[in-house]
C-alpha positions in Angstrom: -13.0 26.0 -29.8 -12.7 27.4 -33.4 -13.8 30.8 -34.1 -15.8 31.7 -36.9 -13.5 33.8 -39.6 -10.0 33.0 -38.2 -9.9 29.2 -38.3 -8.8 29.0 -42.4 -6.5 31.7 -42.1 -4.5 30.0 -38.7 -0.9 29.3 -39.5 1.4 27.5 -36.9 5.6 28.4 -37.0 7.6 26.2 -35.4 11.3 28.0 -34.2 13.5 24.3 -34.9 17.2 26.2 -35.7 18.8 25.8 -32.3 21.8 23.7 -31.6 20.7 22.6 -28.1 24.3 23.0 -27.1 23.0 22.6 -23.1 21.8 18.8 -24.0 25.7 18.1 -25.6 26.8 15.4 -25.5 23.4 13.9 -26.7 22.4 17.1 -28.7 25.2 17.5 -31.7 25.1 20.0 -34.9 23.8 17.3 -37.0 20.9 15.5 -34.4 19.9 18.8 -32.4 17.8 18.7 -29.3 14.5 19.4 -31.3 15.0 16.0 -33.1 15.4 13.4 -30.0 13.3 12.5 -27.7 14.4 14.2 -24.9 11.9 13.7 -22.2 11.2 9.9 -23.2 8.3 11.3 -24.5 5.9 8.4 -26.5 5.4 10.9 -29.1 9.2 11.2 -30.1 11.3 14.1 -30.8 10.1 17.7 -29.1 9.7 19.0 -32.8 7.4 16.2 -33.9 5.7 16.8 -30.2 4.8 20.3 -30.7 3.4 19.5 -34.3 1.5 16.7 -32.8 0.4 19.3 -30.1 -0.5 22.2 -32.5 -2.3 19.7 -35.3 -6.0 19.5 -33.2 -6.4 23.5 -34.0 -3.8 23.8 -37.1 -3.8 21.6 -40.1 -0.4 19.9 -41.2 -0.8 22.1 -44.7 -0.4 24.7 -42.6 2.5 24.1 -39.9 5.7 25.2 -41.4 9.1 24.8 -39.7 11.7 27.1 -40.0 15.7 25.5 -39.6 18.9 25.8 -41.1 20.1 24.5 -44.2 22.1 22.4 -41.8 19.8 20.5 -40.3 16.9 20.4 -43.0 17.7 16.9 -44.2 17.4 15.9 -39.9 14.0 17.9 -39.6 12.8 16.0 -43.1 13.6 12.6 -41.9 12.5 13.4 -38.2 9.0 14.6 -39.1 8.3 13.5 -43.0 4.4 14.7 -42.5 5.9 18.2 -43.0 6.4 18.6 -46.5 9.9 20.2 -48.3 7.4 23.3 -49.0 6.5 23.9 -45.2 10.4 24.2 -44.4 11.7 27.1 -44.6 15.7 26.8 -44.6 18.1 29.6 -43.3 20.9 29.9 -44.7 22.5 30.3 -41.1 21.5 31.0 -37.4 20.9 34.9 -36.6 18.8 34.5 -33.7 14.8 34.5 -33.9 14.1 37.7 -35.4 15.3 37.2 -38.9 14.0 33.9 -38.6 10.3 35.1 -37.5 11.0 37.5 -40.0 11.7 35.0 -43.3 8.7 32.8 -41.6 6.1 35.7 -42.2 7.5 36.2 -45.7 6.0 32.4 -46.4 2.8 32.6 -44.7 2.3 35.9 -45.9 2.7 34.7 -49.6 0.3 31.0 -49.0 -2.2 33.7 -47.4 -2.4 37.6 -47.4 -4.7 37.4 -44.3 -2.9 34.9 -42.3 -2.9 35.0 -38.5 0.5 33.2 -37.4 0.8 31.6 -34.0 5.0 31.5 -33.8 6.0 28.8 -31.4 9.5 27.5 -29.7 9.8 23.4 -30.4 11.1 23.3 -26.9 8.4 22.6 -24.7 5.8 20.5 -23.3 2.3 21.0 -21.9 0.3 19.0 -20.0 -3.2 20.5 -19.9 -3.6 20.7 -24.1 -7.5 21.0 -24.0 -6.5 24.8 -22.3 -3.2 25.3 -24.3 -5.4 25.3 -27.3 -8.0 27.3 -25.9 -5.5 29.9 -25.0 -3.9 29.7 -28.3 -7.8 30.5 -30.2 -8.1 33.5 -28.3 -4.9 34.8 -28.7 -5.6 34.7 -32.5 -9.3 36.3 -32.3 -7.3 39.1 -30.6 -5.0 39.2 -32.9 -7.4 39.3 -35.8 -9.2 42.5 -34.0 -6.1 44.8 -34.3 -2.8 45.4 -35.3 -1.7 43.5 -31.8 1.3 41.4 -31.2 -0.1 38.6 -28.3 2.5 36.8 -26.3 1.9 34.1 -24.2 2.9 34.5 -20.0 3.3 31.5 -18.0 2.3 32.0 -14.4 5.3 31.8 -12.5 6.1 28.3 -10.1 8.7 30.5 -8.4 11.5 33.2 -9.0 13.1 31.1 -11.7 16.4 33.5 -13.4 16.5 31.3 -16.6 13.2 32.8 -18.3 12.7 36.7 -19.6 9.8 38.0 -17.5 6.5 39.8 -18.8 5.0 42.7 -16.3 0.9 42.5 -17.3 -0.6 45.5 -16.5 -4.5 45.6 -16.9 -7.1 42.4 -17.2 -8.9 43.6 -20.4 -10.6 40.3 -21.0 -11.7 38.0 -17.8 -13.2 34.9 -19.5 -9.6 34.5 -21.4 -7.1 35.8 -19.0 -5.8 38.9 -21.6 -3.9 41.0 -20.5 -2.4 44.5 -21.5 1.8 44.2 -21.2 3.4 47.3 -18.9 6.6 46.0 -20.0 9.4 43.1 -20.3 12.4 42.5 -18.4 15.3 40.4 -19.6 16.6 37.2 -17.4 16.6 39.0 -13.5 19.5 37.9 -10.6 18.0 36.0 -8.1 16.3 39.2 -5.8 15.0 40.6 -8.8 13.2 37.7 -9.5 11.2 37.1 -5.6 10.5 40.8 -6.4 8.6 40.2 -9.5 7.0 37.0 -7.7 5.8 39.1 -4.9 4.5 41.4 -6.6 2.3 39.2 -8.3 1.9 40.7 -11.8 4.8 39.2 -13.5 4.7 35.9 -15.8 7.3 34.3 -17.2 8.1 35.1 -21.1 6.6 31.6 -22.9 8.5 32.5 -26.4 5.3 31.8 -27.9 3.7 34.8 -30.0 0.6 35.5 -32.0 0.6 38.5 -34.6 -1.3 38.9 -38.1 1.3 38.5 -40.8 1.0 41.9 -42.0 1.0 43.2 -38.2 4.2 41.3 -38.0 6.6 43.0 -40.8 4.8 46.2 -40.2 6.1 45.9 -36.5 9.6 45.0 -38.2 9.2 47.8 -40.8 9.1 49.9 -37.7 11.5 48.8 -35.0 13.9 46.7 -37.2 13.9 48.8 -40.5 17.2 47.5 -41.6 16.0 43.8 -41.3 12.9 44.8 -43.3 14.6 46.2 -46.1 16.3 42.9 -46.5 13.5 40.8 -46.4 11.9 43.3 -48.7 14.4 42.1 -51.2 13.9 38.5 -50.0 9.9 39.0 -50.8 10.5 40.2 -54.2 13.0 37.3 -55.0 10.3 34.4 -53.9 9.8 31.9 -56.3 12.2 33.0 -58.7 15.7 31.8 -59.5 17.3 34.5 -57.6 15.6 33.4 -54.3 18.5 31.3 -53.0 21.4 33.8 -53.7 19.6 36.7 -52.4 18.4 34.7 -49.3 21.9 34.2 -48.2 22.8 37.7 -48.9 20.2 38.9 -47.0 21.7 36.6 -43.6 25.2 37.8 -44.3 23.5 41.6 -43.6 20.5 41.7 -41.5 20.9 42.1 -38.0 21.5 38.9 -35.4 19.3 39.8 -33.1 16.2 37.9 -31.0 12.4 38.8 -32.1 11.9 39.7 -28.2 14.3 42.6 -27.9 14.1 43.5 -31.6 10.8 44.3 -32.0 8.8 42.9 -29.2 9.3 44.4 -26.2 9.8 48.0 -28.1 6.0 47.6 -29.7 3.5 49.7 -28.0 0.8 47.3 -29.5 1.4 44.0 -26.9 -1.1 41.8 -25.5 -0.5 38.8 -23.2 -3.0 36.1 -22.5 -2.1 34.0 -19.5 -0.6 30.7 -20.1 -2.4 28.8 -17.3 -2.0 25.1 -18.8 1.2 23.6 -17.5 4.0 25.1 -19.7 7.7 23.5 -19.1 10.3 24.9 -21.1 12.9 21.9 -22.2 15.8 23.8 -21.8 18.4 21.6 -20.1 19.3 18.2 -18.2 17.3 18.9 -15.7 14.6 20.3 -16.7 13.9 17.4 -19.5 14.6 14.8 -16.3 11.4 15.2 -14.8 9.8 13.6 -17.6 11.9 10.3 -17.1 11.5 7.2 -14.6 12.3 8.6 -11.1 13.3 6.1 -7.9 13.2 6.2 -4.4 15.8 8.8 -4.1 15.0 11.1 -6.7 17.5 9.7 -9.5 16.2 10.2 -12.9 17.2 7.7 -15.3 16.8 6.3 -18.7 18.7 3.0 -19.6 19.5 0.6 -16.1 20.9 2.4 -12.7 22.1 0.9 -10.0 22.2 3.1 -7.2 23.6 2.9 -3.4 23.3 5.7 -1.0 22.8 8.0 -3.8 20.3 10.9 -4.7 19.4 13.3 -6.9 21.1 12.3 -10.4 20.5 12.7 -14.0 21.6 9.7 -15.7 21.0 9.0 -19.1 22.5 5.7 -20.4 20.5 3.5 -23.1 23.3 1.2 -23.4 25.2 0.6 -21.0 24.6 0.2 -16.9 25.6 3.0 -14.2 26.2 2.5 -10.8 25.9 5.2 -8.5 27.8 4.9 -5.0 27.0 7.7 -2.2 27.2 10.6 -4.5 24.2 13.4 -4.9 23.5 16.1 -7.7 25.2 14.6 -10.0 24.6 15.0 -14.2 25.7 11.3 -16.3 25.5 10.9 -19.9 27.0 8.7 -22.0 27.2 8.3 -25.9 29.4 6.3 -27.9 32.4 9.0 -28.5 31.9 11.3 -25.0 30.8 11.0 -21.2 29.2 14.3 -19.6 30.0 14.0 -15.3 28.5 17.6 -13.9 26.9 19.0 -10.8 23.4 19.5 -11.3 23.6 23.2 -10.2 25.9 23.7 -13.6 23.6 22.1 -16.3 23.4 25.6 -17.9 27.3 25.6 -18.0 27.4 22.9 -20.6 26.9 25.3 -23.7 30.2 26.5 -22.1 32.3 23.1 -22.6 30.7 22.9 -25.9 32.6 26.5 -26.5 35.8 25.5 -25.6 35.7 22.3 -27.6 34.9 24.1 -30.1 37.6 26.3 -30.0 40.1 23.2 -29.5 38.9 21.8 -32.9 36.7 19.0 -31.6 34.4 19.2 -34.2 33.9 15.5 -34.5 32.5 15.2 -31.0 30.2 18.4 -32.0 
């Protein structure tokens, strides 16, 4: 699997900043998605999943996990193999480019010659034998060239929650790499049978691969504010400045993601196909068919009682729910809050966690 030159200079970034506000009320400010254990998974939280999925091809020493001051304590208590070097601490959320950005300021510094492989801690794969396979020769192709390799999942359908990746030539057969035409933000519905028909178009896995120095040249060039900052943040490492100039850097630099920033702008993109069963945890849903399932398609974790009902989400550790003749239907329960929705409006629940936020309900955030 390892490839001669590339395998000592392989560093893993894993994107754990998010709030997770979809998952609320089991996902708070302090305990964010990436720390529980979502899917019921036996490996624990999804952060501490993707390290345990990344460790076979990248050593612990050199996994580092970027979050915000925050939640740094959470991610240190959550996955204590990581060491207080390996996290790198934002001074506040600004979206993933000045995060990837601070990130290649770190590796760049352990090693000059790294190859970074920059990955979401939202997801889980089933076939890992190929994930990792994918993931080596995305890196040998990045180590050839000043190229900036994404990973596309083949689409299971015209999904409109994922970004979409249009691959234009097969330049490598036995690996499935691509050459990118171009991206295309989160499509309606039609927009989305249209790219399945056509049948060139994966969906966008967040997952990149990019030489360090490829990476903030790519910045230099696309996000030349940002860069200056973290110009200023490169000289400052390691000395007593570092902190202050940190979070004057995040008061300035642009909020902005790495994908419209810089990726999808480069002229220098590569996509190898992501054909080893990718799911993207990204709401009730979604993390629900990982759980215990009955008869009538009710996913559950804790007891559920159910007559003449189908196709629920109930999550409820501690106490028992009884279901009678209703359908679709979203249940969770914690100590302080109860979430009732329709299944069709999990992606609405980053909404309600807007307006209680608004009302002051910070407590129940």
């Amino acid at each position: 699997m390892m490839r001669s030159g590339i395998d000592d200079h392989l560093f893993a970034v894993i994107m754990a900043g998010g709030s997770g506000t979809r998952f609320w009320p089991r996902s708070r400010e302090n305990r964010p998605k990436q720390l529980l254990n979502i899917t019921g998974s036996a490996e624990g939280g999804l952060l501490k999943k993707t390290i345990e999925l990344i460790k076979p091809i990248i050593p612990v020493s050199r996994i580092k996990t970027v979050t915000t001051l925050s939640q740094a304590d959470a991610v240190r208590r959550t996955v204590p193999e990581i060491s207080d070097e390996s996290i790198i601490c934002e001074p506040l959320g600004k979206n993933t480019a000045p995060a990837i950005g601070i990130s290649t300021l770190f590796v760049e510094r352990d090693d000059p010659d790294a190859i970074m492989v920059v990955l979401p801690s939202d997801h889980c794969i089933e076939d890992k034998k190929k994930f990792h396979q994918r993931i080596m020769a995305g890196a040998y192709q990045a180590s050839q060239g000043d190229f900036l390799v994404t990973i596309g999942i083949p689409p299971r359908g015209p999904e409109t929650g994922y970004g979409y990746i249009e691959a234009d030539a097969l330049i490598d057969e036995n690996n499935m790499i691509y050459a990118v035409k171009s991206f295309h933000e989160k499509p309606d519905i039609n927009t989305a049978r249209r790219f399945i028909n056509q049948g060139n178009f994966f969906w966008n896995s967040g997952i990149f691969i990019a030489r360090a120095s490829t990476m903030l040249r790519e910045i230099a060039e696309h996000l030349p504010h940002n860069y200056r900052w973290l110009m200023k943040i490169r000289s400052s490492l390691g000395k007593d400045e570092e902190p202050g100039v940190i979070r004057e850097a995040y008061k300035e630099m642009e909020a902005i993601s790495i994908d419209y920033g810089v990726i999808e702008k480069s002229e220098n993109v590569l996509m190898v196909a992501g054909d080893f069963g990718w799911s993207d945890v990204g709401s009730w849903p979604s993390a629900a068919q990982y759980w215990p399932m009955d008869s009538d398609n009710n996913a559950f974790i804790g007891e559920l009682i159910s007559l003449d009902s189908s196709q629920c989400i109930v999550y409820s550790p501690k106490k028992p729910v009884a279901l009678v003749g209703v359908e679709d239907l979203i249940i969770v329960e914690e100590d302080d809050a109860l979430l009732v929705c329709k299944r069709g409006r999990s992606q609405d629940v980053r909404k309600l966690v807007e307006i209680l936020r608004s009302q002051g309900r910070d407590k129940i955030l």
